[in-house]
RODO-2510 file (C-alpha; in nm, 4 decimals, decimal comma):
residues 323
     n   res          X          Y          Z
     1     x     0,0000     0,0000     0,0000
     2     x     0,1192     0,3364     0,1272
     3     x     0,3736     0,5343    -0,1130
     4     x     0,3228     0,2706    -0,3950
     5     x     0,6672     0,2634    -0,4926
     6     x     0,7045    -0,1169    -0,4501
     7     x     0,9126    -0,3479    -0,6518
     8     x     0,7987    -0,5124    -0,9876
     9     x     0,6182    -0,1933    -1,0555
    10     x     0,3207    -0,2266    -0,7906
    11     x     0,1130     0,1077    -0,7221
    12     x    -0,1899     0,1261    -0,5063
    13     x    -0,5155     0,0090    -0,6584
    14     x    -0,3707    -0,1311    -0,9729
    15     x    -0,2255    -0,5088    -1,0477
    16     x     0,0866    -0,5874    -1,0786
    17     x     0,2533    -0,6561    -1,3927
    18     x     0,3020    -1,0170    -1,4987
    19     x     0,6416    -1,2046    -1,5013
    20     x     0,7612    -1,1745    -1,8137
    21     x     0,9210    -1,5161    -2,0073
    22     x     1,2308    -1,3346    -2,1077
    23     x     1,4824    -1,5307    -2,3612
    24     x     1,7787    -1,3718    -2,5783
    25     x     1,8332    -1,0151    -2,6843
    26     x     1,5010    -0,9624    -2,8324
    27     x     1,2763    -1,0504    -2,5174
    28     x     1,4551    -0,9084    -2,2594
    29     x     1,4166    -0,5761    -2,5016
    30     x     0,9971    -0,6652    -2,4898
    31     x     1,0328    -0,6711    -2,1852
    32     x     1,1522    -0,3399    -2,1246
    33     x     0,9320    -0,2147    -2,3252
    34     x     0,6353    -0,4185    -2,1978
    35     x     0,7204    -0,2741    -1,8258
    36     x     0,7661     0,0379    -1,9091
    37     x     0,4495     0,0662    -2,0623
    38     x     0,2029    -0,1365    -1,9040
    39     x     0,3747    -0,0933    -1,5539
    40     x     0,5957     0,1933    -1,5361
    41     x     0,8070     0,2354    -1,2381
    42     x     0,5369     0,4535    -0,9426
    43     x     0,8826     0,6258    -0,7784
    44     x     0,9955     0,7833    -1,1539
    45     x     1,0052     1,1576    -1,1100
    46     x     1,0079     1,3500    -1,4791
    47     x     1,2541     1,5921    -1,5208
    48     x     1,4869     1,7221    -1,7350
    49     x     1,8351     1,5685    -1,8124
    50     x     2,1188     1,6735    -2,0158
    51     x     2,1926     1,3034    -2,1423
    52     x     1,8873     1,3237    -2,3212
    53     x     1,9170     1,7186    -2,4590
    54     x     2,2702     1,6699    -2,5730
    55     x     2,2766     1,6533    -2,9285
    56     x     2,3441     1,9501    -3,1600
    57     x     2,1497     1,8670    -3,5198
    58     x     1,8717     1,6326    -3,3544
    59     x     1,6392     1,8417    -3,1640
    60     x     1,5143     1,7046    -2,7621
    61     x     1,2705     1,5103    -2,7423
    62     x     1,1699     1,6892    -2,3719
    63     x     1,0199     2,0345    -2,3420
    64     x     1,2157     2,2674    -2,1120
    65     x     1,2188     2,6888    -2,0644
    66     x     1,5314     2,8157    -2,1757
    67     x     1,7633     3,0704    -2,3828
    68     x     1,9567     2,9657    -2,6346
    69     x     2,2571     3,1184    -2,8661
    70     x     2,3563     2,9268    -3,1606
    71     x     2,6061     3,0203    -3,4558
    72     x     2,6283     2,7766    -3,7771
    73     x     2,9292     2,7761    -4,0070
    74     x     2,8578     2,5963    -4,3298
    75     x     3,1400     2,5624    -4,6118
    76     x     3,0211     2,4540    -4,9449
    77     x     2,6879     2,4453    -4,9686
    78     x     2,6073     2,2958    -5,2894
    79     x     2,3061     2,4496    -5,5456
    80     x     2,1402     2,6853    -5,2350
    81     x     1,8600     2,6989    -5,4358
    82     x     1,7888     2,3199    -5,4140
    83     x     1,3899     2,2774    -5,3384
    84     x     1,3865     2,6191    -5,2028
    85     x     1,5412     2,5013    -4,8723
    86     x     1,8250     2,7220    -4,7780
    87     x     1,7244     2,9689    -5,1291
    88     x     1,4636     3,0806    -5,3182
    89     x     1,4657     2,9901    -5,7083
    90     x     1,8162     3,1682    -5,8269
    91     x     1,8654     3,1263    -6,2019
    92     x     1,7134     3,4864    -6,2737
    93     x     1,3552     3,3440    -6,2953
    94     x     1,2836     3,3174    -5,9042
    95     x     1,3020     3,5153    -5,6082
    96     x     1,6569     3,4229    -5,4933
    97     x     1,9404     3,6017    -5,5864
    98     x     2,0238     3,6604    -5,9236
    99     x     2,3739     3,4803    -6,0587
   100     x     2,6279     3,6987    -6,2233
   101     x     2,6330     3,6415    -6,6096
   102     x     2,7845     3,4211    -6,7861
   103     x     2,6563     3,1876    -6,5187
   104     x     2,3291     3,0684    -6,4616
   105     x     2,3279     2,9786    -6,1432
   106     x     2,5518     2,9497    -5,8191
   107     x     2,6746     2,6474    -5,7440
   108     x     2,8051     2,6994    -5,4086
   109     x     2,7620     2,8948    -5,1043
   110     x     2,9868     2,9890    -4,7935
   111     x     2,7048     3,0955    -4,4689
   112     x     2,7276     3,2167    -4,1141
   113     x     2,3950     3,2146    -3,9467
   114     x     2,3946     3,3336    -3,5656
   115     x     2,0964     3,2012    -3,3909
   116     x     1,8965     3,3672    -3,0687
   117     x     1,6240     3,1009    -2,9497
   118     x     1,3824     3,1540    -2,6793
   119     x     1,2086     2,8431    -2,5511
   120     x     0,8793     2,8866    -2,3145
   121     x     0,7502     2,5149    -2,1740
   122     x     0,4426     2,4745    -1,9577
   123     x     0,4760     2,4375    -1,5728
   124     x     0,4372     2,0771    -1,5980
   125     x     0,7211     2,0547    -1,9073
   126     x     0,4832     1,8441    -2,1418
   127     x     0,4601     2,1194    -2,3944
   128     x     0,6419     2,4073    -2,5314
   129     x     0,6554     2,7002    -2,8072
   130     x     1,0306     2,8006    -2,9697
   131     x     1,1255     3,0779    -3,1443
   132     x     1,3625     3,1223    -3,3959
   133     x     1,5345     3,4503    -3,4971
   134     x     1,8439     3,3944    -3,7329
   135     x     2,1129     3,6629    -3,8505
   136     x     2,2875     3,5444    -4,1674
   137     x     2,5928     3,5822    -4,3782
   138     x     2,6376     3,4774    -4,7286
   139     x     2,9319     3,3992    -4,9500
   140     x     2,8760     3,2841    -5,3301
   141     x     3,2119     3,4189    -5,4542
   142     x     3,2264     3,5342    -5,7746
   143     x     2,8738     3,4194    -5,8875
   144     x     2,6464     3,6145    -5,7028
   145     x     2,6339     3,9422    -5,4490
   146     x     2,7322     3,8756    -5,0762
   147     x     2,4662     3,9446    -4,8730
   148     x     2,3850     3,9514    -4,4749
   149     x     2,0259     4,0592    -4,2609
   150     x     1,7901     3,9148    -4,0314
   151     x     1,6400     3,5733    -4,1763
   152     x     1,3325     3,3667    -4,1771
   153     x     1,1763     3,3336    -3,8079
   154     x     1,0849     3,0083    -3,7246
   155     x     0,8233     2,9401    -3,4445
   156     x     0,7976     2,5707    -3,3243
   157     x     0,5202     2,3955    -3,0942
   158     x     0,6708     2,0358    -2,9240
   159     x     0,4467     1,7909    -2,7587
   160     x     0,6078     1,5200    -2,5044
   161     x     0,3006     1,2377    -2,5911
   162     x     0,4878     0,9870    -2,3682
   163     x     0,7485     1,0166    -2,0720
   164     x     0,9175     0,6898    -1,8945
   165     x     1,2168     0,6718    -1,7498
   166     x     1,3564     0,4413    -2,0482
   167     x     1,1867     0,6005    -2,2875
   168     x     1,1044     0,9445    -2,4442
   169     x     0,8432     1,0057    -2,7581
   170     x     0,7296     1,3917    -2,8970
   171     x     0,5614     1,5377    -3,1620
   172     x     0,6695     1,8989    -3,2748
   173     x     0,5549     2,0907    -3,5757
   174     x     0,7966     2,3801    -3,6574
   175     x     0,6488     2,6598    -3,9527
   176     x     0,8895     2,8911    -4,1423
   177     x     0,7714     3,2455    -4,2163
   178     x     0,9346     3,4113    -4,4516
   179     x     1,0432     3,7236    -4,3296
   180     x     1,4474     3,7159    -4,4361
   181     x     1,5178     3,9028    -4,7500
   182     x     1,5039     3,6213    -5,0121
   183     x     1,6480     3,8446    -5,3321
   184     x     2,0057     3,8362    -5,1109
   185     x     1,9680     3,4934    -5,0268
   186     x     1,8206     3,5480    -4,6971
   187     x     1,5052     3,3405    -4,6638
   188     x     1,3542     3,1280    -4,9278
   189     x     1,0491     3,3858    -4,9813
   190     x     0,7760     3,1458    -4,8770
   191     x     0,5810     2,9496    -4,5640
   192     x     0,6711     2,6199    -4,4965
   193     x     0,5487     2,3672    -4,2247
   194     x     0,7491     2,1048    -4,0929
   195     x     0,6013     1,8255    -3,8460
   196     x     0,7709     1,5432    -3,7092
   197     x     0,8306     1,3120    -3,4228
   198     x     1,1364     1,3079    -3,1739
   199     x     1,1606     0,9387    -2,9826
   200     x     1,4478     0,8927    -2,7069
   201     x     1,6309     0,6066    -2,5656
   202     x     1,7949     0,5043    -2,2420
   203     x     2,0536     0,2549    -2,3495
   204     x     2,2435     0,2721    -2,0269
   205     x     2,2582     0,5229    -1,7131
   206     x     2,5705     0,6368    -1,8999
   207     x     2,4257     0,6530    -2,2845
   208     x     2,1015     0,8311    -2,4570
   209     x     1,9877     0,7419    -2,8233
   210     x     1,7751     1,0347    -2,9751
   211     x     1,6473     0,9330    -3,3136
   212     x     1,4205     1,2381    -3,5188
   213     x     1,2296     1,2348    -3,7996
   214     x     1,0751     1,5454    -3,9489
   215     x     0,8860     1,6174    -4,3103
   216     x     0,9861     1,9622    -4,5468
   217     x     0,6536     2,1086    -4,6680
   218     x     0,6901     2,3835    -4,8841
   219     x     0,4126     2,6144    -4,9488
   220     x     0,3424     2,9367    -5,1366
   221     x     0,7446     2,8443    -5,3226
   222     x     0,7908     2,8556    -5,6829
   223     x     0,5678     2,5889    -5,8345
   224     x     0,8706     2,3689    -6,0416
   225     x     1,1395     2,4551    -5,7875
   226     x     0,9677     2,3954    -5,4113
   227     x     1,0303     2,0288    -5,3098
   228     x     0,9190     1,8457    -4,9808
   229     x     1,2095     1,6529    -4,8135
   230     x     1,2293     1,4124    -4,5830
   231     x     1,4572     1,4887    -4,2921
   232     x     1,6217     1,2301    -4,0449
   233     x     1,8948     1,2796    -3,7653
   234     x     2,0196     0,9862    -3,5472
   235     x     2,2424     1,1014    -3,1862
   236     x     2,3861     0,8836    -2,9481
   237     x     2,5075     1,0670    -2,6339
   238     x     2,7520     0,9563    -2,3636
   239     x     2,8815     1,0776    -2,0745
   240     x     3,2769     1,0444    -2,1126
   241     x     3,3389     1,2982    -1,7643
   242     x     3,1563     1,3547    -1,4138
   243     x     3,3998     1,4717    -1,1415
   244     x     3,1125     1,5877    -0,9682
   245     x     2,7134     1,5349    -0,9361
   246     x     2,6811     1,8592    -1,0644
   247     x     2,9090     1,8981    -1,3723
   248     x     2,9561     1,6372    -1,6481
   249     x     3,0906     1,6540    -1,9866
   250     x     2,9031     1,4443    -2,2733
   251     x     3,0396     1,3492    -2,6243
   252     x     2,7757     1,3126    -2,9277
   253     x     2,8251     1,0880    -3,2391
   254     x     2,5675     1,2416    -3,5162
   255     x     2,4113     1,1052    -3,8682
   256     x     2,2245     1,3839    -4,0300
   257     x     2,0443     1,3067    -4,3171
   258     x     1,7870     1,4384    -4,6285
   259     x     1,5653     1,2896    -4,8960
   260     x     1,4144     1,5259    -5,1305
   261     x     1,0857     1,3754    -5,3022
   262     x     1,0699     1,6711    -5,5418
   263     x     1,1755     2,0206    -5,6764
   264     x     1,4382     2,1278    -5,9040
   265     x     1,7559     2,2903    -5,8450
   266     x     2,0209     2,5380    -6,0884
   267     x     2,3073     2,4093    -6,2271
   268     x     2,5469     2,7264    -6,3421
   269     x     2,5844     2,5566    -6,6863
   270     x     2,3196     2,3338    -6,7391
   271     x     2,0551     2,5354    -6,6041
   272     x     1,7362     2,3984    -6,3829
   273     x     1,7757     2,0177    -6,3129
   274     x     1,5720     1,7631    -6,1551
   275     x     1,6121     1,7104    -5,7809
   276     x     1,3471     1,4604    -5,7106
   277     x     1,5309     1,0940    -5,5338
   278     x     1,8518     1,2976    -5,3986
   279     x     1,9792     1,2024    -5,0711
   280     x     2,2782     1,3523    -4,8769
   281     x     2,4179     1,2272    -4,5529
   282     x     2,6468     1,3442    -4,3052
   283     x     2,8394     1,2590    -3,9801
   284     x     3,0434     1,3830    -3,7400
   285     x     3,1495     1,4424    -3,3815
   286     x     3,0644     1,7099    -3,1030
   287     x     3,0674     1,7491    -2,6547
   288     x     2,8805     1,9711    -2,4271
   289     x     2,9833     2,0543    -2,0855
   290     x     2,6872     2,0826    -1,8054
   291     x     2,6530     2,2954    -1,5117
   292     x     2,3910     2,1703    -1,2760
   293     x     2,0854     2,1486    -1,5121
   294     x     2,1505     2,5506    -1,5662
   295     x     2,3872     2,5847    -1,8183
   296     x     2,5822     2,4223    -2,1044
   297     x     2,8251     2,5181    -2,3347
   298     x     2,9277     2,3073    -2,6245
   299     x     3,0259     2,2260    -3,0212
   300     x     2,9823     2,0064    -3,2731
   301     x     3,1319     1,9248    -3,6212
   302     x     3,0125     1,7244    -3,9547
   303     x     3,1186     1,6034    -4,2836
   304     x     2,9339     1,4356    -4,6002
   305     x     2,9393     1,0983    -4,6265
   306     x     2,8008     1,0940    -4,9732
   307     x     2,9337     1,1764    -5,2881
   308     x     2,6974     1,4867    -5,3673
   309     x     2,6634     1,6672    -5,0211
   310     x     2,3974     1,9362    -4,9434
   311     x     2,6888     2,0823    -4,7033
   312     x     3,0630     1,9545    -4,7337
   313     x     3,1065     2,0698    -4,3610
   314     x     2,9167     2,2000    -4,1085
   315     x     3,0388     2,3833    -3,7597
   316     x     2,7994     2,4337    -3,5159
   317     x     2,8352     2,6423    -3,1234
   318     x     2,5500     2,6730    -2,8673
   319     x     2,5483     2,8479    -2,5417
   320     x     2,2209     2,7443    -2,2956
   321     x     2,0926     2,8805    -1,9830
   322     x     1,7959     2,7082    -1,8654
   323     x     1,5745     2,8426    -1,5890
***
């Protein structure tokens, strides 16, 4: 009876959960799942942890109030005008930048963006609303004007749908609004909606799996050049330091990774070219240190794994203060 925080999962007024015929790999992992489902443990408290809000492309799966600066450097990214993702349509006919002649389009682009996100959860942490505001730099070279301003503001809503002490699962839907100047390469010019689902994974007291998957939805974009994309990101999170209770340093391995389903994109010499089937992956390295559950510090690096890459490399700093 009394606090309910009994052993095999036991709470007051509700059975306790069957033994469970466990045999190999594959059961035991049933029946981790199976308990933490059907009986989940009475004493687990929810809170926020920064084993499971350590990764730098995958987003948390866990809402939580806080302040965040972030600054992006990306070298080489190929055709910015791809599916109107990072540009709007930039062979002349569009709204992104127009190329410098003889070319007809850019191939390549050098970008800083500097990143000031405010994050506002409810009291209970099973919701939240993010906003975006980026600053950003870009570099064509010799094929187009450099250009720098305020970009597109992004506004996100997350959703924590189900909390366990093993295991995490959200639903976010993050919309684009196109308020970046999009004729200097700014913001792609239009709306676009992006939902997806964030599920996280205790594989040890020591090691956090976050796996993401999100959907591109263009809308309002140039009607051959706009494509929807399918976006995935993959983190596995360790904690490699803890002198003390309070301060702990965690390393992140990172696959990053897009499918466009449509759209077109401009070659400088060939002109507009399908984009439709295209899929660019990348993977790299990156450690944040923790204070408390107050503040972090941290960076991250990654590199294209395949042989067309949507960015060759990618740098990426965040600062966090959480209160």
């Amino acid at each position: 009876g009394g606090s309910g925080c009994g052993p095999g999962g036991c709470a007051a007024g509700k059975k306790p959960c069957e033994p469970f015929p466990t045999g190999g790999v594959a059961g035991r992992f049933v029946q981790l799942m199976y308990e933490t489902i059907c009986c989940p443990d009475p004493c687990y408290q929810p809170r926020w942890e920064p084993i499971t809000a350590a990764a730098f492309f995958a987003d948390a799966p866990r809402p939580v109030t806080q302040t965040r600066f972030r600054w992006d450097y990306g070298n080489h990214l190929s055709y910015p005008d791809r599916g109107e993702y990072f540009w709007a349509r930039a062979d002349g006919n569009g709204k992104g930048p127009r190329p410098n002649a003889p070319a007809r389009g850019v191939p390549a682009v050098d970008y800083h963006e500097l990143y000031l996100d405010q994050e506002i959860a409810t009291g209970g942490g099973l919701g939240s609303v993010i906003v975006s505001a980026p600053y950003r730099s870009v570099n064509p070279g010799q094929f187009a004007e450099s250009a720098a301003g305020f970009g597109d503001l992004q506004i996100t809503a997350k959703s924590l749908l189900f909390d366990r002490e093993l295991f995490l699962f959200a639903f976010q839907m993050r919309t684009t609004v196109p308020t970046g100047q999009f004729r200097k390469g700014l913001g792609v010019g239009h709306t676009a909606l992006e939902p997806g689902i964030i599920a996280g994974l205790r594989l040890s007291p020591q090691t956090y799996a976050v796996a993401q998957l999100a959907e591109w939805i263009p809308l309002g974009g140039d009607a051959d050049y706009m494509g929807a994309a399918l976006r995935y990101n993959l983190a596995l999170n360790h904690v490699w330091w803890r002198p003390v209770r309070d301060v702990q340093f965690i390393g992140t391995w990172e696959l990053t990774g897009m499918a466009f389903q449509d759209g077109l994109y401009t070659d400088p010499v060939l002109g507009p070219q399908k984009l439709s089937g295209q899929t660019f992956l990348n993977m790299g390295f990156g450690g944040r240190l923790n204070f408390c559950d107050t503040f972090d510090m941290g960076a991250a690096w990654n590199h294209a794994i395949t042989g067309k890459a949507l960015v060759q490399d990618q740098l990426r700093v965040e600062f966090r203060y959480r209160y």
